[in-house]
C-alpha positions as CSV (number, residue, x, y, z in Angstrom):
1,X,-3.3,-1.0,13.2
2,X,-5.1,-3.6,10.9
3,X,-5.9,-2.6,7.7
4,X,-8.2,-4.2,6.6
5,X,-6.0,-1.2,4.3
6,X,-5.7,2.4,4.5
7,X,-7.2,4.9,2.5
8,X,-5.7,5.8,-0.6
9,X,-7.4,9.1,-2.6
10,X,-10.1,8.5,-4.7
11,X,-13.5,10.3,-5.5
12,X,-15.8,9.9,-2.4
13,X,-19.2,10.2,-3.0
14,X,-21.6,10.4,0.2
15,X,-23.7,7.3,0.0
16,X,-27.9,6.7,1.5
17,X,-28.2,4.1,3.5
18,X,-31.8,4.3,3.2
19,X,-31.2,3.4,-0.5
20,X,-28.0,1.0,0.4
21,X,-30.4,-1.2,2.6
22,X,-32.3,-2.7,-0.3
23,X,-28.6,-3.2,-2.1
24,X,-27.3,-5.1,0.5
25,X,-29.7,-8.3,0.2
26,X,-27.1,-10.3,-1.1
27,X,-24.3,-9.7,1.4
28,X,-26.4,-10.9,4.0
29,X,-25.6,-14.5,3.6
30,X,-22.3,-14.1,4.5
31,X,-22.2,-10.8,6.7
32,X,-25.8,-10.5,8.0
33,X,-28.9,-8.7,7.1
34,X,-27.4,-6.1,9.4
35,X,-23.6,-6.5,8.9
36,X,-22.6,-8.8,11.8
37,X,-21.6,-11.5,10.5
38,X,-21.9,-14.9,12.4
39,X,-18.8,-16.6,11.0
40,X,-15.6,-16.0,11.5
41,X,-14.7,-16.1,8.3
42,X,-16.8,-13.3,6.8
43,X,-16.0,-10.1,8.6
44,X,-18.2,-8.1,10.2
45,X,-19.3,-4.6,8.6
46,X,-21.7,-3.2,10.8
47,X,-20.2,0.4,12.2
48,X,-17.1,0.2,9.8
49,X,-15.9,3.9,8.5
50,X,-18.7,4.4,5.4
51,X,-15.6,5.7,3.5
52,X,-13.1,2.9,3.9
53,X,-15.8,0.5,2.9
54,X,-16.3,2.3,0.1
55,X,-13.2,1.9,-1.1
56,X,-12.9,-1.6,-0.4
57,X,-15.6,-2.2,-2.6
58,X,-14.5,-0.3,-4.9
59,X,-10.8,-2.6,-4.8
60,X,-12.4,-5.5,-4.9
61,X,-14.8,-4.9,-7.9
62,X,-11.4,-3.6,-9.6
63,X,-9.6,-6.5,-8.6
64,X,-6.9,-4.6,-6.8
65,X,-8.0,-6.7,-3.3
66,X,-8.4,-10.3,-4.2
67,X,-11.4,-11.7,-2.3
68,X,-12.6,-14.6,-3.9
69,X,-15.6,-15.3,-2.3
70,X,-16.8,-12.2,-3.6
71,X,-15.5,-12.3,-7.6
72,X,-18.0,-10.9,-10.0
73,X,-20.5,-10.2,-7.0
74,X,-20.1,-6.4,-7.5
75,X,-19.5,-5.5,-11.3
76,X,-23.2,-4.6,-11.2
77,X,-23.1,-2.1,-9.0
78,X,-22.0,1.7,-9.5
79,X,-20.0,3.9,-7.5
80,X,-22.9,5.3,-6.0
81,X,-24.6,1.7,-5.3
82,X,-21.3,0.2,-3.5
83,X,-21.5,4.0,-1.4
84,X,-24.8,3.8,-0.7
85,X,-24.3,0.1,0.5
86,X,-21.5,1.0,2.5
87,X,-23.8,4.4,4.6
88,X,-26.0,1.1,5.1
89,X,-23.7,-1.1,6.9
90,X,-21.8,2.0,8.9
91,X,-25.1,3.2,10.2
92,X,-25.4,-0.3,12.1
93,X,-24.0,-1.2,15.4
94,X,-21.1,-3.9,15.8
95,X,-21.9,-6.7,18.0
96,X,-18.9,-7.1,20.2
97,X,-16.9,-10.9,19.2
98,X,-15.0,-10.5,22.4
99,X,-11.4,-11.4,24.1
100,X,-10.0,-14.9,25.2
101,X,-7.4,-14.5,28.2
102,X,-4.7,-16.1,26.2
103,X,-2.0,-13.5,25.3
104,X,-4.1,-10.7,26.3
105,X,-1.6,-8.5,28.0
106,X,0.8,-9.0,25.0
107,X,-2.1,-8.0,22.5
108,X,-2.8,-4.9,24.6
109,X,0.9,-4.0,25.1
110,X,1.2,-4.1,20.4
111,X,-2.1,-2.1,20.3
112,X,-1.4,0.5,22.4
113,X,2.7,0.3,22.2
114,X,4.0,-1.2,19.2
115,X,7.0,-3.0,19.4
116,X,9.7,-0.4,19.3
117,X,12.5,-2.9,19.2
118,X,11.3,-4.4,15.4
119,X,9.9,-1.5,14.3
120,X,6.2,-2.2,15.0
121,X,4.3,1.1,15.4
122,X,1.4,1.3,17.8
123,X,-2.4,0.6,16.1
124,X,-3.8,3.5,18.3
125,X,-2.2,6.0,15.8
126,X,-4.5,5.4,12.8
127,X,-6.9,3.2,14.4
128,X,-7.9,5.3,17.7
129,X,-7.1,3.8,21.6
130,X,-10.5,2.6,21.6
131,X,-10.5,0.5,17.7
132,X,-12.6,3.3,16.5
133,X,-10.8,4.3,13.2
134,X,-10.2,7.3,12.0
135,X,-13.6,7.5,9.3
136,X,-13.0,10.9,7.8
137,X,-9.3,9.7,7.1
138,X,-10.4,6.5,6.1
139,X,-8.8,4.3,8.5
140,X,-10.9,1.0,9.8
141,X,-12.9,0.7,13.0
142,X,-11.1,-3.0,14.2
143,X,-12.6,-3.0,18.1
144,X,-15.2,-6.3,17.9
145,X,-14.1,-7.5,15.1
146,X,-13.5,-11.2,14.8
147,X,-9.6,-12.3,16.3
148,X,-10.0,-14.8,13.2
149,X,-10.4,-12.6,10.3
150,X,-7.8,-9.6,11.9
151,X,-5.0,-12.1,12.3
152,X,-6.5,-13.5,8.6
153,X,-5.5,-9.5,7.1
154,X,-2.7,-8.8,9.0
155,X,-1.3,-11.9,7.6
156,X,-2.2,-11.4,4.3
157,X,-0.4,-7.8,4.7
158,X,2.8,-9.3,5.6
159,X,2.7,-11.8,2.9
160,X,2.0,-8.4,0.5
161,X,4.9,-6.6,2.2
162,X,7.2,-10.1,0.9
163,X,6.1,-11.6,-1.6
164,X,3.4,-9.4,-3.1
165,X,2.8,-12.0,-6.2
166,X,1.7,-14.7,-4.0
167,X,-2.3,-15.3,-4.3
168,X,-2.5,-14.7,-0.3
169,X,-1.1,-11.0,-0.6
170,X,-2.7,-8.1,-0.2
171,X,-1.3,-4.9,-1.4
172,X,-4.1,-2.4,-1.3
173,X,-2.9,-0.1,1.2
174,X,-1.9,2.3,-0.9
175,X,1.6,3.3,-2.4
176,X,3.1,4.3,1.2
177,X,2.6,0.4,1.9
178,X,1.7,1.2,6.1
179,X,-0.1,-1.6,6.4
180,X,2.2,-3.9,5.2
181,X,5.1,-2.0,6.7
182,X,3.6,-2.9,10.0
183,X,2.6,-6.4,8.9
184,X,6.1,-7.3,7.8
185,X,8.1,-7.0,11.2
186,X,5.3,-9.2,13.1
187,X,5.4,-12.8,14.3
188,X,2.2,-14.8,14.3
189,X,2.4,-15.2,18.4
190,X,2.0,-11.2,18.1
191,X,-0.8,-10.8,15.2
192,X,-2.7,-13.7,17.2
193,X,-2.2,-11.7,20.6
194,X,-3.1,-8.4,19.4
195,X,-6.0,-9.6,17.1
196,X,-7.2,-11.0,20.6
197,X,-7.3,-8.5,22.2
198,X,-8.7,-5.6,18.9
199,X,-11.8,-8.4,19.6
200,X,-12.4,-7.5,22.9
201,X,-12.0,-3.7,22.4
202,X,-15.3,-1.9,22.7
């Protein structure tokens, strides 16, 4: 379900982690030396879809995904470098941030059902039962990612999918708009229940 954004077509170029591990010595401040991040804020990389982050990278060196932290961090790096950093951080294991009780069941129920009566799909779809992705399509691995930063996208999506010139909006899901399709038709008691429980999923 989350996007951190589906995969839109662009060149995809195989990268070497081997080579992307050096590369990565700046990111670590904020998402660890191995891609697990430690605060909330800063998600964690470690096991995301090499492809997907690749094109994340890619968006927000072009400035189509505003990420301000990051601004003029990678307008160094080529294609190749940002691929090679992302075969790095996907060939690390996630550290799991966990589930709190609260709203659990409701979180669950949006993963794996959707809400059918607004029009939410089910994340399972593009996202796999487990939070695994879908890496060859380019969807995002969520399961063990921080509740924090989920609910922080999905929110960011549904500002996108309303008022797309708003500083907080993120658009770059592509031209079919899925992610903020889903985003739009979702209170904040269901984003908060359902990033919950995409925290807890192993």
């Amino acid at each position: 379900m989350l996007g951190f954004t589906l995969a839109s077509s662009f060149a995809f170029a195989g990268g070497d982690a081997v080579a992307g591990q050096g590369k990565t010595a700046m990111c670590a401040g904020c998402h660890g030396a191995d891609g697990n991040s430690a605060v909330a804020n800063f998600p964690k990389l470690a096991g995301q879809g090499e492809k997907y982050l690749t094109k994340q990278l890619q968006d927000i060196k072009s400035g189509s995904r505003s990420v301000v932290e990051m601004t003029g961090m990678l307008n160094t790096f080529s294609d190749q470098d940002l691929a090679d950093m992302s075969a790095y951080f996907a060939s690390k294991t996630i550290q799991m941030s966990g589930a709190k009780e609260e709203n659990l069941e409701r979180g669950e129920r949006l993963f794996r059902g959707g809400n059918m009566e607004t029009g939410v799909p089910a994340c399972t779809g593009c996202h796999s039962p487990a939070g695994q992705g879908n890496a060859p399509a380019g969807y995002p691995a969520l399961g063990g990612q921080f509740a924090q930063y989920t609910a922080k996208q999905l929110r960011a999506f549904r500002t996108g999918a309303h008022d797309a010139e708003n500083p907080a909006a993120r658009n770059n899901d592509g031209d079919a708009r899925v992610m903020r399709g889903v985003a739009a038709q979702m209170s904040d008691v269901e984003i908060d229940a359902v990033a919950n429980y995409i925290a807890g999923l192993k």
